[in-house]
C-alpha positions, 0 to 999 in steps of 0.5 A, a space after each residue: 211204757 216202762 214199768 216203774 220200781 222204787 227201792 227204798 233204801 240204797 245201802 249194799 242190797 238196795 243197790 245191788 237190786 237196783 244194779 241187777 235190775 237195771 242190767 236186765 231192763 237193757 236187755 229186755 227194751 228198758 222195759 224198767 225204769 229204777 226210782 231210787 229213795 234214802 234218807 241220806 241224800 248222798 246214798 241216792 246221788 252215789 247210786 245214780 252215780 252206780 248206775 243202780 237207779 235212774 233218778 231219786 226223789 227228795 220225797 217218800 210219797 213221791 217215791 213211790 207215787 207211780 211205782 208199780 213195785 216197791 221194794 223196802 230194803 231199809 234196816 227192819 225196824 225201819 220199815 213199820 214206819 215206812 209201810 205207814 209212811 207211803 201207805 196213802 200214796 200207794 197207787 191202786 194195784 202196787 205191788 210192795 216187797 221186802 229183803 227184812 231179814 226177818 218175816 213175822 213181824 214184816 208181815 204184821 206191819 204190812 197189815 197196814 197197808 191198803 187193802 187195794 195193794 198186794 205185799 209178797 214178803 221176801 229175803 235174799 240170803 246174801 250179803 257181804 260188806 255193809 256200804 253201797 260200794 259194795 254194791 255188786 249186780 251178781 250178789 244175787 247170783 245163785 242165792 236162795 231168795 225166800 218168798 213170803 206172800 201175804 194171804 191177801 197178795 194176788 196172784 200177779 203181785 206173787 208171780 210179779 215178784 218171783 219175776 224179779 228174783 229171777 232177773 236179779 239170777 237168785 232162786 226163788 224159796 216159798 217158806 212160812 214167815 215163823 219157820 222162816 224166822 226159826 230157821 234164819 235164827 240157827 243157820 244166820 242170826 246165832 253165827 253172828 251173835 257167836 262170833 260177836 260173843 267170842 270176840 267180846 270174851 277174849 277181847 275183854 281179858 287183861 291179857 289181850 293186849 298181849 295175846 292179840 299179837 298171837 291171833 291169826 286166821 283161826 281167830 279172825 275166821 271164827 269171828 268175821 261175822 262180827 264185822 256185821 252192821 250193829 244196827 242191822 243185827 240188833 233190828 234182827 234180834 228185837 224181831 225175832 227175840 223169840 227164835 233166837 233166844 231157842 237157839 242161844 239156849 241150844 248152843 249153850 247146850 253144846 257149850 255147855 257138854 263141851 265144857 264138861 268133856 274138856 274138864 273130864 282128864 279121864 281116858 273115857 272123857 278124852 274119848 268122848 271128846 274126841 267122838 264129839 268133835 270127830 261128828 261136828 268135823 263129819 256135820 261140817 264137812 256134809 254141809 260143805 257137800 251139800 253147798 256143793 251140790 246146790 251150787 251145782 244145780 243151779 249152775 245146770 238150771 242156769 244153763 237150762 235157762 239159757 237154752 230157753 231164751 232166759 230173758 224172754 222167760 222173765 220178761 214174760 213173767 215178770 212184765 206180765 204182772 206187771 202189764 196188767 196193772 198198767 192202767 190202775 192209777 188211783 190213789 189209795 186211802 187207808 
């Protein structure tokens, strides 16, 4: 009998879980079957359309009536709600993950689900354009995907959902929820908040309408990210305000060194402003091998994978978590 996961969600990253899942349910018997839920309905026709869900339903509680798995992959601010919202048509034994960029408060809200049910925080690091088209069964490919289990989450539930990580090829990363969330606030959250804050400044000068013919790859490198769905990062920001606000003070830090290096017309000062940007082309050319090198490993567990029937080892995993929670069907009451 096949297993049953809702998404909840079918923007990129729903429907790119739905796309690698979908994928690797046909070579393990269709062992899956992918419910798919939004409130746009024209997202859930569009996935169908994808091939990223095998049906939709026009009702939440629906949704998620029979799934075994639910995966929210709704903006964050969204999901405090959602939790509340299917809370009562959980069956008994469900297991409910996220993709939240951010994790403490994911995890508080999760507090309201039934006792009968397990939560297993999680956060692919991975993402491109922001729309459904864009939807991509490789976007998981080699990418860490951090895990966060409630302490009352169950074993099964956890092995359940590193199951799942690794039939959509990511990498499974076990993190506290608040040294996550301090953590994605330097290495994702600031990248963006900079490069929205860059171009808000240089946009913003009467002379722009002049200078913009002058912009090229520096510029448009440098603020890329600030392409982003406002609605997403301004959801990351209200959740993780604290963490942020550290890193925004750090960077202005630097700024704030830079500049006075920059004002100093001494010799020494174009010493030291030198010394400055020679160690951040020296950190960022570090990161740059450190990126490689993962890249390297993972493509070699890959390999290893393969040699070991890469498919049955997940099948295992990840259908036996859910095997075993088969017949608990009851309802649930908060």
């Amino acid at each position: 009998m096949a297993q049953q996961v809702t998404i909840i969600g079918l923007g990129l990253i729903g429907g790119s879980i739905g796309l690698a899942l979908k994928r690797w349910s046909r070579v393990n018997d269709n062992s899956l079957t992918i419910v798919g839920f939004d409130e746009d309905v024209s997202r859930q026709n569009k996935a169908k359309k994808l091939g990223a869900i095998d049906s939709s339903e026009w009702s939440l509680g629906k949704a998620v009536a029979n799934a075994d798995v639910v995966v929210l992959s709704t903006p964050v601010q969204a999901m405090k709600q959602v939790m509340e919202d299917i809370a009562e048509d959980l069956k008994s034994g469900a297991i409910v993950t996220d993709t939240g960029s951010t994790k403490v408060d994911v995890m508080e809200w999760a507090r309201s689900l039934p006792s009968t049910v397990s939560f297993v925080g999680g956060h692919p690091m991975a993402g491109k354009a922001e729309s459904l088209d864009a939807a991509d069964p490789d976007l998981f490919k080699g990418a860490t995907w951090v895990v966060s289990p409630a302490v009352t989450a169950g074993e099964e539930a956890i092995r359940t959902v590193l199951g799942i990580v690794a039939a959509v090829g990511a990498e499974s990363y076990f993190v506290d929820p608040t040294e996550h969330d301090s953590y994605v606030a330097a290495v994702s959250h600031l990248p963006f908040l900079s490069a929205a804050a860059l171009v808000r400044a240089v946009t913003a000068d009467p002379a722009w309408r002049d200078m913009r013919s002058l912009a090229s790859s520096g510029l448009r490198d440098t603020t890329r990210l600030a392409l982003g769905s406002p609605e997403m990062h301004r959801d990351i920001a209200i959740t993780n305000r604290d963490a942020i606000g550290r890193w925004i003070d750090q960077y202005i830090e630097s700024l704030s060194e830079l500049r006075t290096l920059v004002a100093d017309d001494s010799d020494e000062g174009a010493n030291k402003l030198f010394s400055y940007l020679e160690q951040a082309q020296d950190d960022r050319a570090r990161l740059e091998l450190t990126v490689n090198r993962t890249d390297e490993a993972l493509t070699e567990t890959q390999r290893q994978a393969d040699k070991h029937s890469f498919g049955d080892q997940m099948g295992r995993m990840f259908l036996g978590g859910l095997g075993r929670s088969r017949d608990r069907n009851g309802r649930n009451s908060r």
